[in-house]
TORKE-528964 format. One record per atom (N, C-alpha, C): residue number from 1; x, y, z; atom name. Coordinates in pm, whole numbers, plus 32768, in hexadecimal, padded with zeros to 4 digits. Layout:
N
- n, c1, c2, c3, atom
- NUM, X, Y, Z, CA
...
end
This chain:
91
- n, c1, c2, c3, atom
- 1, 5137, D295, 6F4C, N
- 1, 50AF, D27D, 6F78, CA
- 1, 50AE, D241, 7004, C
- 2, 5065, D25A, 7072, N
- 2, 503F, D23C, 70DD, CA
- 2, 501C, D18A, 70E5, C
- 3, 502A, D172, 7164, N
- 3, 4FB8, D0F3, 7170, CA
- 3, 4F2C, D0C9, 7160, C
- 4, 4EFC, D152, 7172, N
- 4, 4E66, D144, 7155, CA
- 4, 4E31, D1B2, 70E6, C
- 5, 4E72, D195, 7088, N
- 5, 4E87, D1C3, 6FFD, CA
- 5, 4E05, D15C, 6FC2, C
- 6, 4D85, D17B, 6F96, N
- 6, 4D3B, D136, 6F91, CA
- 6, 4D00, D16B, 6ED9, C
- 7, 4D02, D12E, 6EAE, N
- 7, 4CB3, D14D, 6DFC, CA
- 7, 4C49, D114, 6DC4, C
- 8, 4BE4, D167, 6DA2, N
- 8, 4B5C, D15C, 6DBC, CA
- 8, 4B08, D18A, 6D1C, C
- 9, 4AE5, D141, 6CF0, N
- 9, 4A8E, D152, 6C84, CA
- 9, 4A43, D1DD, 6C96, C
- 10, 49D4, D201, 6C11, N
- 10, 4969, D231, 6C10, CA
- 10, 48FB, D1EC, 6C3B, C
- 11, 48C2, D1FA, 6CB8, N
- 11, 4850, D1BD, 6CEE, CA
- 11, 47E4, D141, 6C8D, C
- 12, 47B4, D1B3, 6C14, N
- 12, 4799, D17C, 6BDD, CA
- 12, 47A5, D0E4, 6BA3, C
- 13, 483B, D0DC, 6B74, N
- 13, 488E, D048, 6B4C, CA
- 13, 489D, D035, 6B94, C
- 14, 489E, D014, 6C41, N
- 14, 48D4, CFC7, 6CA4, CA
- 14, 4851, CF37, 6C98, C
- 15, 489D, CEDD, 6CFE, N
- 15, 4843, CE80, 6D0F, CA
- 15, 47F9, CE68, 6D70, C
- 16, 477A, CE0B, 6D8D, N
- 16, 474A, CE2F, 6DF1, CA
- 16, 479B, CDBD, 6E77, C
- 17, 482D, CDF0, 6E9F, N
- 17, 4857, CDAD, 6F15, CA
- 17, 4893, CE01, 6F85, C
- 18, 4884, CDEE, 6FE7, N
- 18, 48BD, CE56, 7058, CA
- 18, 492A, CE2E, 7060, C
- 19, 4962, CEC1, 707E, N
- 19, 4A1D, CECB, 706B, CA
- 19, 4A45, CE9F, 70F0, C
- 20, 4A0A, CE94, 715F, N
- 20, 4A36, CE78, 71E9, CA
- 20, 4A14, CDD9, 7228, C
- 21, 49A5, CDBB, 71E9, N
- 21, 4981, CD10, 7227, CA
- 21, 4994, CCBF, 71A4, C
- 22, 497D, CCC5, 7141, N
- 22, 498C, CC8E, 70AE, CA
- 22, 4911, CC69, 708A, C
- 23, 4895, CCB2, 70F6, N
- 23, 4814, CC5C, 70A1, CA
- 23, 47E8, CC94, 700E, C
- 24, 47BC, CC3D, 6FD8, N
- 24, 4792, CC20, 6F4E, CA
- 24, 46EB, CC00, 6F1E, C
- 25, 46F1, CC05, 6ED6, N
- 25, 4658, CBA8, 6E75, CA
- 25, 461C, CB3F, 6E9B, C
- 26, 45CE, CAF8, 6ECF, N
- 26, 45E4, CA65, 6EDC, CA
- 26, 457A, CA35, 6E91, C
- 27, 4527, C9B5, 6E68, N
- 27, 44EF, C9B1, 6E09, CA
- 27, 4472, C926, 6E48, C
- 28, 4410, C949, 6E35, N
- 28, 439E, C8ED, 6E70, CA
- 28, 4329, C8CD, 6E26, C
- 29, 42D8, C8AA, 6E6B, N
- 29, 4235, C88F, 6E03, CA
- 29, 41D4, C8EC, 6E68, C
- 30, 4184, C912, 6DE6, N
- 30, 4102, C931, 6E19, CA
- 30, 406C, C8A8, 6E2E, C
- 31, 406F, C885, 6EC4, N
- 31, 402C, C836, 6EA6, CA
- 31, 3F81, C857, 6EB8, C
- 32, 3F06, C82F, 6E55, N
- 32, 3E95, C837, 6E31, CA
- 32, 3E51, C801, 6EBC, C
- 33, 3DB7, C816, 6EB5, N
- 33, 3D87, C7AC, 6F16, CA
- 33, 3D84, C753, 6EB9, C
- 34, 3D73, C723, 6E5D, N
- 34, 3D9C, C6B5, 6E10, CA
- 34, 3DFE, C679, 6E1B, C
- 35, 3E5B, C6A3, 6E60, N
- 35, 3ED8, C66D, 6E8B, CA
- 35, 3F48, C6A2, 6DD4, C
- 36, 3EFC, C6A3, 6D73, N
- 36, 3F8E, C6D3, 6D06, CA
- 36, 3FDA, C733, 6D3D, C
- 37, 405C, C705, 6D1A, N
- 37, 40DC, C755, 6D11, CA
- 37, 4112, C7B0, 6C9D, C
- 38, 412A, C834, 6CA5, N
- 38, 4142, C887, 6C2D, CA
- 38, 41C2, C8BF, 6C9E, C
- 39, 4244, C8CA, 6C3F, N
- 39, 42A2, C94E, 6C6B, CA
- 39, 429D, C993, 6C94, C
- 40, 42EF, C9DE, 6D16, N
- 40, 42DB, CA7E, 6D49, CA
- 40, 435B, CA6F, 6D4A, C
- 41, 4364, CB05, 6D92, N
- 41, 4413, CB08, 6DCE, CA
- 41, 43DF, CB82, 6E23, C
- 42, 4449, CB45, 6EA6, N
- 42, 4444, CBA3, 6F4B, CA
- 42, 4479, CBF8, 6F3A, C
- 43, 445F, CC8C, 6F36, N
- 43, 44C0, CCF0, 6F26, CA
- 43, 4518, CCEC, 6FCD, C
- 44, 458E, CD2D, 6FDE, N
- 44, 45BB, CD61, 702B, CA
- 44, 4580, CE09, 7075, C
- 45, 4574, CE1F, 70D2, N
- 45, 4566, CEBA, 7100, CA
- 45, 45E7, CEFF, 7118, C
- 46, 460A, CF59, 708F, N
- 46, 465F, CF95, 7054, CA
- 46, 4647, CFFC, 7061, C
- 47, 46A9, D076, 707F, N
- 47, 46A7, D0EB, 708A, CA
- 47, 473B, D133, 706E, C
- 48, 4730, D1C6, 7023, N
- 48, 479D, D1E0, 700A, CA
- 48, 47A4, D24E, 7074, C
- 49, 4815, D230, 70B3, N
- 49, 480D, D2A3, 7163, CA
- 49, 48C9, D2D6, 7155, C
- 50, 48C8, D342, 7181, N
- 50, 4938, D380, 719A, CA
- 50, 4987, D373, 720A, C
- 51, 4A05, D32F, 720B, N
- 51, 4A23, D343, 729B, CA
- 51, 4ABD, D3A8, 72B5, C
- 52, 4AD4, D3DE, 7308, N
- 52, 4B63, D419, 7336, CA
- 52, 4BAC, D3DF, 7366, C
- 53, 4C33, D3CD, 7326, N
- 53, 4CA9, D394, 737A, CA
- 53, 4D0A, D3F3, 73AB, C
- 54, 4D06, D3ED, 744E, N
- 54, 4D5E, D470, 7472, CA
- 54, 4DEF, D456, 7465, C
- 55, 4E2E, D3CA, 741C, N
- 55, 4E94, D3AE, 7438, CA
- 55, 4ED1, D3FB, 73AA, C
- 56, 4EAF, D41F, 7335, N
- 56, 4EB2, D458, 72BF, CA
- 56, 4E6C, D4A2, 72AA, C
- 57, 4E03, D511, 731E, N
- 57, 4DAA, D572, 72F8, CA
- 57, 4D3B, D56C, 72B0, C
- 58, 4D3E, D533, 7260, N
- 58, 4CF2, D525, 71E4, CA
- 58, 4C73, D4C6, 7217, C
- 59, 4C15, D4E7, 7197, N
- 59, 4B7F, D495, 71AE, CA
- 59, 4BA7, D426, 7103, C
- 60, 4B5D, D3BC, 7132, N
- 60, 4B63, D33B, 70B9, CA
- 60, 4AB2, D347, 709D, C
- 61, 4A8C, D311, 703A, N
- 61, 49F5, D2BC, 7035, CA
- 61, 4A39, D238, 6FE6, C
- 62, 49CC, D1E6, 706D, N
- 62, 49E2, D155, 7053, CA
- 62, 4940, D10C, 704D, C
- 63, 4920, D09F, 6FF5, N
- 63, 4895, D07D, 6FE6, CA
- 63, 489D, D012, 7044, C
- 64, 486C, D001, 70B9, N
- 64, 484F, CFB1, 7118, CA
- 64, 47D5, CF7D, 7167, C
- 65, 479A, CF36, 718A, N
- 65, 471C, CEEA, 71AC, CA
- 65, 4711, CF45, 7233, C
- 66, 4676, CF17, 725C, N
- 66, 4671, CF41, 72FF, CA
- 66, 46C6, CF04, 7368, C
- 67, 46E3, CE6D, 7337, N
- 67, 46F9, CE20, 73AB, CA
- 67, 47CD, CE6C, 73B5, C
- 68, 47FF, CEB7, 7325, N
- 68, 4851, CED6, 734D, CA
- 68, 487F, CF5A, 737E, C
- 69, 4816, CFA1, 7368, N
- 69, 4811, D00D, 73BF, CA
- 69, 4820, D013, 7433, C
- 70, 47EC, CFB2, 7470, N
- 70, 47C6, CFA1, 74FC, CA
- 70, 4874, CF4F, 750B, C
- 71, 48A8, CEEC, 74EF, N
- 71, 4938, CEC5, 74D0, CA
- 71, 496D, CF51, 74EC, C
- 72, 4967, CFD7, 749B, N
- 72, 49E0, D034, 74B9, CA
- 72, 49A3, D07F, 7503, C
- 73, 4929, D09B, 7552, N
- 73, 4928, D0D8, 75CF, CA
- 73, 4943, D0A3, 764F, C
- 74, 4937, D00F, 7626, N
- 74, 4998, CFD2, 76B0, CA
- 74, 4A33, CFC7, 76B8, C
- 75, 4A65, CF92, 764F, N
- 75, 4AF1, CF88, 7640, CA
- 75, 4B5D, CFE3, 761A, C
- 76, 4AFF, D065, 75E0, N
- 76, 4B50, D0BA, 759E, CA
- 76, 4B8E, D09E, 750B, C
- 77, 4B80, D136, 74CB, N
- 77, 4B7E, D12D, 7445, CA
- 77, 4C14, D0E9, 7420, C
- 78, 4C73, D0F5, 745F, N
- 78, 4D05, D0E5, 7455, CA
- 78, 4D18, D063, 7459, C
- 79, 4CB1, D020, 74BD, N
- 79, 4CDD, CFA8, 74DD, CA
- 79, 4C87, CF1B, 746A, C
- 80, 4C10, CF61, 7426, N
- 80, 4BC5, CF14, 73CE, CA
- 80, 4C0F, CF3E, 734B, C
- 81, 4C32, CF7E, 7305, N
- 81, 4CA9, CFAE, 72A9, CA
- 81, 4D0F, CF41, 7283, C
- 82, 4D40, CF3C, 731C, N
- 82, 4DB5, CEE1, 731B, CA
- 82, 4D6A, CE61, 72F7, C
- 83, 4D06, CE1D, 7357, N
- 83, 4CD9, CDAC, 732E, CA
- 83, 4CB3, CD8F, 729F, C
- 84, 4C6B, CDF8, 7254, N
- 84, 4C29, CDC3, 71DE, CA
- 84, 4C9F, CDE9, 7177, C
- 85, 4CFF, CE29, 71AD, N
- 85, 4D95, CDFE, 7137, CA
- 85, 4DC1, CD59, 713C, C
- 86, 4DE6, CD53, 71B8, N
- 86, 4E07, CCB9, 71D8, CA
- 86, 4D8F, CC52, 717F, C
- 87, 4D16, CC90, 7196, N
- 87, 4CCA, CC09, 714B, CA
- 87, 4CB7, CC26, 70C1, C
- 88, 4CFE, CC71, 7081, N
- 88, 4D04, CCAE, 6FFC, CA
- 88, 4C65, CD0B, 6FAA, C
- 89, 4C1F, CD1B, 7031, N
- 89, 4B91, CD49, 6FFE, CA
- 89, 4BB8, CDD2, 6FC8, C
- 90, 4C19, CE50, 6FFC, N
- 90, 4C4B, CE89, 6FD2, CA
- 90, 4CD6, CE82, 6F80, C
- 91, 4CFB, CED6, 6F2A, N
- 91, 4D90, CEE9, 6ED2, CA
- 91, 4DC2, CF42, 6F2F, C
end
């Protein structure tokens, strides 16, 4: 297997965290003009997008936020890969 040998659920069962920045769920209140507090939770902006790596030919889909999209059109797909192995967001 390659370095960027990447293994990927059925969309469906994945969770909602981006594979490239590690954002996640986060969890807050809805506050009233009454001022009460009831539970929410912040989704992330998640998207499942295809990308090509010319270093192995091949195309991956990885579920990643906007803010990391924008991460691999600046840095390159090769080079955010590597990072989110190092921070264990990817296997």
């Amino acid at each position: 297997m390659s370095y960027f040998a990447i293994q990927l659920k059925n969309t469906s069962e994945m969770s909602r965290i981006c594979q490239i920045t590690g954002k996640k769920v986060m969890v807050g209140n809805n506050v009233s003009h009454s001022n009460r507090k009831t539970k929410r939770r912040f989704y992330p902006n998640l998207f499942d997008k295809k990308f090509y790596i010319p270093e192995e030919d091949k195309w991956i889909t990885l579920r990643v936020s906007a803010a990391g999209i924008r991460n691999i059109n600046k840095k390159g797909i090769t080079a955010c890969l590597k990072e989110a192995k190092a921070k264990g967001y990817i296997k």
